[in-house]
DSSP file (Angstrom, degrees, kcal/mol; ACC not computed):
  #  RESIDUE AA STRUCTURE BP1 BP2  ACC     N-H-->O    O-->H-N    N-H-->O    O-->H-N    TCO  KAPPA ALPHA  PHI   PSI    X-CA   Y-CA   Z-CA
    1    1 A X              0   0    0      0, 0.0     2,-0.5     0, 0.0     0, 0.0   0.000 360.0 360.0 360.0 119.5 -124.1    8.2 -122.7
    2    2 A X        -     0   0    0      1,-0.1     2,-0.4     2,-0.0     0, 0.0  -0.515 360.0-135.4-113.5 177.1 -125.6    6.4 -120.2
    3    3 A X        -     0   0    0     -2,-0.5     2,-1.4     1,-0.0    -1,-0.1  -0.623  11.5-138.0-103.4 125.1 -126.9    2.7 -119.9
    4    4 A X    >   +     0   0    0     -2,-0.4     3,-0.6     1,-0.1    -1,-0.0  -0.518  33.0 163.8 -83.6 106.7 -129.8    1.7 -118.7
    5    5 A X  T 3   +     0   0    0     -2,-1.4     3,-0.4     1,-0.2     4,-0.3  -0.098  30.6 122.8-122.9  45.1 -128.8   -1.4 -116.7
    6    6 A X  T >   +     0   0    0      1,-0.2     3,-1.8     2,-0.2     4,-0.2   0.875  61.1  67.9 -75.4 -25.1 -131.8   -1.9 -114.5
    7    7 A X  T <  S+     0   0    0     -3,-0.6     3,-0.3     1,-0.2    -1,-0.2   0.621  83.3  83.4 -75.0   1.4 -132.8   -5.8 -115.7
    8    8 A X  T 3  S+     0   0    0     -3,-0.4    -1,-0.2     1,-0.2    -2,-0.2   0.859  95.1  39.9 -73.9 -18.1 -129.5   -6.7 -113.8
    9    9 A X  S <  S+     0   0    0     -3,-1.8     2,-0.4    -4,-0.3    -1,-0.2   0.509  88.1 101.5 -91.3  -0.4 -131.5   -6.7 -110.8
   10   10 A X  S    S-     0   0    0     -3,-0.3    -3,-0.0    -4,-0.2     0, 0.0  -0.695  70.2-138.4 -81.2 115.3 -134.6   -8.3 -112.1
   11   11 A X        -     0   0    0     -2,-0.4     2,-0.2     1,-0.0    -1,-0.1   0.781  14.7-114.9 -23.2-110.9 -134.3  -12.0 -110.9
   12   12 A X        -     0   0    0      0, 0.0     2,-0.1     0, 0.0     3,-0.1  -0.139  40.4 -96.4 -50.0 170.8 -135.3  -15.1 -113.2
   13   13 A X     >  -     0   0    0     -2,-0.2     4,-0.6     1,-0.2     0, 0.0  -0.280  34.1-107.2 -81.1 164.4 -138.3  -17.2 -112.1
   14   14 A X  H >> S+     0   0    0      2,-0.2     3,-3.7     3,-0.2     4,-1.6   0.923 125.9  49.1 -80.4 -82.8 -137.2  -20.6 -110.0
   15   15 A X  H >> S+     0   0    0      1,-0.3     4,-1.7     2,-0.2     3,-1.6   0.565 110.5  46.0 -18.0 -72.9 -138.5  -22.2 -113.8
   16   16 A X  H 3> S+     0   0    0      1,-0.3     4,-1.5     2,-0.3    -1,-0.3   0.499 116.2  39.7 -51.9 -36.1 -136.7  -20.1 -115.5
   17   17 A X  H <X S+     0   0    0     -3,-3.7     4,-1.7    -4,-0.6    -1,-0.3   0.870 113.7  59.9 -76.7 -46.0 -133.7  -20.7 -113.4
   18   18 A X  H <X S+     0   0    0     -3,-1.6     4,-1.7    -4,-1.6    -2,-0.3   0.846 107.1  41.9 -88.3 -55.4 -134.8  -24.4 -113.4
   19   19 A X  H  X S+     0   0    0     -4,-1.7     4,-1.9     2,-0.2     5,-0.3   0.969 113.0  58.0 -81.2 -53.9 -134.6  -25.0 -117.8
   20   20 A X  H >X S+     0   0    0     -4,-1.5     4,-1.7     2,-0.2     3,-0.6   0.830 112.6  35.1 -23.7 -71.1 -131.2  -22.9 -117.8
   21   21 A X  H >X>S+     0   0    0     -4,-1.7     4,-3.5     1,-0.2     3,-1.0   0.985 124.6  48.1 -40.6 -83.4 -129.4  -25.5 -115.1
   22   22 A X  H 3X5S+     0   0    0     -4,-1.7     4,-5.4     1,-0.2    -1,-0.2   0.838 115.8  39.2 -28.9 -53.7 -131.5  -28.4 -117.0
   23   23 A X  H <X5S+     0   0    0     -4,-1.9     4,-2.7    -3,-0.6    -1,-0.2   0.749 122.8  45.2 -89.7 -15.6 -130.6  -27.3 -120.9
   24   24 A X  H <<5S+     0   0    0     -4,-1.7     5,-0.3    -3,-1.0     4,-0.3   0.869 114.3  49.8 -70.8 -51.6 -126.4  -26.4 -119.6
   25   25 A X  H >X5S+     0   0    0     -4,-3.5     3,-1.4    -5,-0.3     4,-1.3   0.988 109.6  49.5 -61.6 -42.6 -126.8  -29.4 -118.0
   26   26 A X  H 3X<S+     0   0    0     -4,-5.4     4,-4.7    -5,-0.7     2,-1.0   0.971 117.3  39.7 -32.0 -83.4 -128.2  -31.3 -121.5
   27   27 A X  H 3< S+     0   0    0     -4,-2.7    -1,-0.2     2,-0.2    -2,-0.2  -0.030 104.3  66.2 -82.4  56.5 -125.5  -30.1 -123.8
   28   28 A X  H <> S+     0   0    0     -3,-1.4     4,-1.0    -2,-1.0     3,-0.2   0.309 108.9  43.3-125.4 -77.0 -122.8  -30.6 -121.0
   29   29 A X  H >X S+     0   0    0     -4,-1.3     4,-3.0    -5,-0.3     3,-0.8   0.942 109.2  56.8 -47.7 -42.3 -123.7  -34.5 -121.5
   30   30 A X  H 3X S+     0   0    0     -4,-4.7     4,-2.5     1,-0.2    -1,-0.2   0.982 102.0  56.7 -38.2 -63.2 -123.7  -34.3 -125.3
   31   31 A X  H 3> S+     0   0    0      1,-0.3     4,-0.8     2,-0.2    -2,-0.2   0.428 109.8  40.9 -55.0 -20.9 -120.7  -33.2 -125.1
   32   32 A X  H << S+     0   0    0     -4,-1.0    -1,-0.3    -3,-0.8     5,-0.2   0.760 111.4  54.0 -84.2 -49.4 -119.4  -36.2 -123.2
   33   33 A X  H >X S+     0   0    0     -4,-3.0     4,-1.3     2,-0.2     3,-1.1   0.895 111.8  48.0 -38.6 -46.3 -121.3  -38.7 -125.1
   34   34 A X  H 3X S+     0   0    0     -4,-2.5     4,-1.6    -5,-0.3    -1,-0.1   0.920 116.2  47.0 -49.6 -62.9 -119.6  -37.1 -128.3
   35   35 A X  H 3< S+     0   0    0     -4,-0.8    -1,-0.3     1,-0.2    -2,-0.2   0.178 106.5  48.8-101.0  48.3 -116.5  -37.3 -126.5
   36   36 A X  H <> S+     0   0    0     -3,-1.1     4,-1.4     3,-0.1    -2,-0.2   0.371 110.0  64.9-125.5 -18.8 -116.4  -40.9 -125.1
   37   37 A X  H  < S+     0   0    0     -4,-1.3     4,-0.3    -5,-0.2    -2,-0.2   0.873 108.4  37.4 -56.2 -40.1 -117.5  -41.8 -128.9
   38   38 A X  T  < S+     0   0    0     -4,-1.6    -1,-0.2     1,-0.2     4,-0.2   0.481 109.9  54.5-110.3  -3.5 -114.6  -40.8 -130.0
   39   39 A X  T  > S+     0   0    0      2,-0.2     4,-1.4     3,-0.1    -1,-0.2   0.631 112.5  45.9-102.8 -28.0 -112.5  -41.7 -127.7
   40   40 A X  H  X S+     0   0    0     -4,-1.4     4,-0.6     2,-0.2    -2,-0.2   0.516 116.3  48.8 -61.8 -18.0 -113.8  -45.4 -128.0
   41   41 A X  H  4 S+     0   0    0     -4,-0.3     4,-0.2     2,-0.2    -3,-0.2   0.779 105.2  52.4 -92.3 -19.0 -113.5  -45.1 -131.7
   42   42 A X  H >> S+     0   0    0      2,-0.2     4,-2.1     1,-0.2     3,-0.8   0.885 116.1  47.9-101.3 -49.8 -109.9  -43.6 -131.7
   43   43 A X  H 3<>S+     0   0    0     -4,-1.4     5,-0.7     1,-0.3     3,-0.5   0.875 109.6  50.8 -81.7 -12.2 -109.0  -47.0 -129.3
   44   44 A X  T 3<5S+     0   0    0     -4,-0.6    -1,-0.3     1,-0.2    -2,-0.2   0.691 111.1  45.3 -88.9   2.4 -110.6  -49.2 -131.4
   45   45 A X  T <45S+     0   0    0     -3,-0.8    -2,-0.2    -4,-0.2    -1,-0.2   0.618 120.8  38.1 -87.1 -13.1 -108.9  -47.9 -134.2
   46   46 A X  T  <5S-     0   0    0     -4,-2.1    -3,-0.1    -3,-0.5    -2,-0.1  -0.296 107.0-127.6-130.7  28.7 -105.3  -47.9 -132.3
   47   47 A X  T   5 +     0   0    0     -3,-0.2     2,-0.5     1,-0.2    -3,-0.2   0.529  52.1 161.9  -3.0  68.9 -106.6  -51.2 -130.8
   48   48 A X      < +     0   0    0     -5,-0.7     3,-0.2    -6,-0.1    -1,-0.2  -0.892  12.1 178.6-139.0  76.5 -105.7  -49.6 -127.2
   49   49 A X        +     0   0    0     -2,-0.5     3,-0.3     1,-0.1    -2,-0.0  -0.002  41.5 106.4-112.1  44.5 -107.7  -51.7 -124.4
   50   50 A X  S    S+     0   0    0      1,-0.3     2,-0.4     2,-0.0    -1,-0.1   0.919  98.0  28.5 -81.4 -33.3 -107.2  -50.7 -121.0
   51   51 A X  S    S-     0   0    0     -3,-0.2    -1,-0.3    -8,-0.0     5,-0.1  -0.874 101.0-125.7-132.0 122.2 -110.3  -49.3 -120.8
   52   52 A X     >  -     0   0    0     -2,-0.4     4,-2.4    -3,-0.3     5,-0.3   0.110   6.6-137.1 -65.0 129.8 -112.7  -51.1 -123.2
   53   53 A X  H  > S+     0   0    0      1,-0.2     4,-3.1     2,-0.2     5,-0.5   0.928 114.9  54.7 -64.4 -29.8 -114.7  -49.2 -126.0
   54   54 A X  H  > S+     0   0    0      2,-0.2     4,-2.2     1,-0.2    -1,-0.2   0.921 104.4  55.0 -79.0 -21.6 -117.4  -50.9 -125.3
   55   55 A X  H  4 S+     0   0    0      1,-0.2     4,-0.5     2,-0.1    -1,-0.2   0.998 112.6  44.8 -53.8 -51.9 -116.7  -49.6 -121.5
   56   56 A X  H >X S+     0   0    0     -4,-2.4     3,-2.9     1,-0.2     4,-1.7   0.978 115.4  48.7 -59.3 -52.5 -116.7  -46.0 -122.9
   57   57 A X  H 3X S+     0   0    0     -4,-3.1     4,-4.2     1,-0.3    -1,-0.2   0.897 106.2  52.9 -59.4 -33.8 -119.9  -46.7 -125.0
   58   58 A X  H 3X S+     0   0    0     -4,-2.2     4,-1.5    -5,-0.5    -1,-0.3   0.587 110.7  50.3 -69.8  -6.9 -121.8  -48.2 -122.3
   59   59 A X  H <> S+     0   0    0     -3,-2.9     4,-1.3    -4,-0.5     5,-0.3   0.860 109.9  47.2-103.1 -59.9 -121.0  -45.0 -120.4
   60   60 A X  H >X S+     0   0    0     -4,-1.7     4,-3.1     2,-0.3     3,-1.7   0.969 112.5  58.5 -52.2 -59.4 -122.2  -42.6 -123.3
   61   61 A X  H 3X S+     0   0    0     -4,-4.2     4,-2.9     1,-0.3    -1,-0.2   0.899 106.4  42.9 -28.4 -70.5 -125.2  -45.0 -123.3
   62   62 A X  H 3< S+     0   0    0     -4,-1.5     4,-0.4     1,-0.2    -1,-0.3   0.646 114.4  46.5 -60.9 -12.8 -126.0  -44.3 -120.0
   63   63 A X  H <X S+     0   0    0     -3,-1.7     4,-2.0    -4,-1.3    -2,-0.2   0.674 105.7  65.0 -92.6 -34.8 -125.4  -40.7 -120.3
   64   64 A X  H  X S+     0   0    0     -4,-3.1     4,-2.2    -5,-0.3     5,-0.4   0.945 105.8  45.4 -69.6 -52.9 -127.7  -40.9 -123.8
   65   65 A X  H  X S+     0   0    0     -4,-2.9     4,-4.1    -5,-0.3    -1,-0.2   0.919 101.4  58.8 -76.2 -20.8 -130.9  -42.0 -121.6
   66   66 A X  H  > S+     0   0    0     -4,-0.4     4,-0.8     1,-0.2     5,-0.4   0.934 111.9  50.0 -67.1 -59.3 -130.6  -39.4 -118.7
   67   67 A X  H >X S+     0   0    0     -4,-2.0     3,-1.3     1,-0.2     4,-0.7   0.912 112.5  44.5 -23.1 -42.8 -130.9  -36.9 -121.9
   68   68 A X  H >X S+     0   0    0     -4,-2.2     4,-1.0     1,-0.3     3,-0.9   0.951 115.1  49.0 -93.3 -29.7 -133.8  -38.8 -123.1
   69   69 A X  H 3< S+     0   0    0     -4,-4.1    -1,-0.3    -5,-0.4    -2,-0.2   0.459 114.5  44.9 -81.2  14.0 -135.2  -38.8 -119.7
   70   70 A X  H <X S+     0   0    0     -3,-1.3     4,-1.0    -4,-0.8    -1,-0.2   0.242 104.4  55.8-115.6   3.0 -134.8  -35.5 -119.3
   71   71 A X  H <X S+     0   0    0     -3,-0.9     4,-0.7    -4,-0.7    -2,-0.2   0.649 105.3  58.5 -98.8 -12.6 -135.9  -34.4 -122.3
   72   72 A X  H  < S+     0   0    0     -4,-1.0     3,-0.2    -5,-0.4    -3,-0.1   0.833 106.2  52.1 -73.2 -50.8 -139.4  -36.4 -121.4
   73   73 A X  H  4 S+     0   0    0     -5,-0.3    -2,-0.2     1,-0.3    -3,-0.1   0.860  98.6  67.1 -39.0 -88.9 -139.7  -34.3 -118.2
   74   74 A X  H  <        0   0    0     -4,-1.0    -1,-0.3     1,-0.3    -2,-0.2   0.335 360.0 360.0 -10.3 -43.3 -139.4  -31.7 -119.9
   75   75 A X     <        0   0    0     -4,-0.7    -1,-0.3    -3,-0.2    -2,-0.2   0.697 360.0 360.0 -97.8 360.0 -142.6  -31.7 -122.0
């Protein structure tokens, strides 16, 4: 039976291309924030300071406003 596999050649738009890249690149920093929370939470629970929670948080922090300033573009 065959398969019609014609949209494989159909581009995306530069936009289109441009909010993929943008929304990977979103939950690719969630996903770091998430895990530098938990990795600040796990040493302040195993009070483990070679590298400071409050280092990791301040790092999630910063990672939390490029979201929010990208989610601001964005509309």
């Amino acid at each position: 039976m065959p398969v019609d596999l014609s949209y494989l050649t159909e581009l995306p738009s530069e936009a289109q291309e441009a909010a993929v890249q943008k929304a990977v690149e979103q939950e690719c920093i969630r996903a770091i924030v998430t895990y530098l929370t938990e990795v600040a939470d796990t040493m302040d629970a195993n009070s483990l300071e070679t590298l400071t929670p409050g280092a990791l948080r301040a790092m999630a922090a910063t990672l939390n406003q490029r979201i929010e300033t990208n989610d601001e573009t964005a509309n």
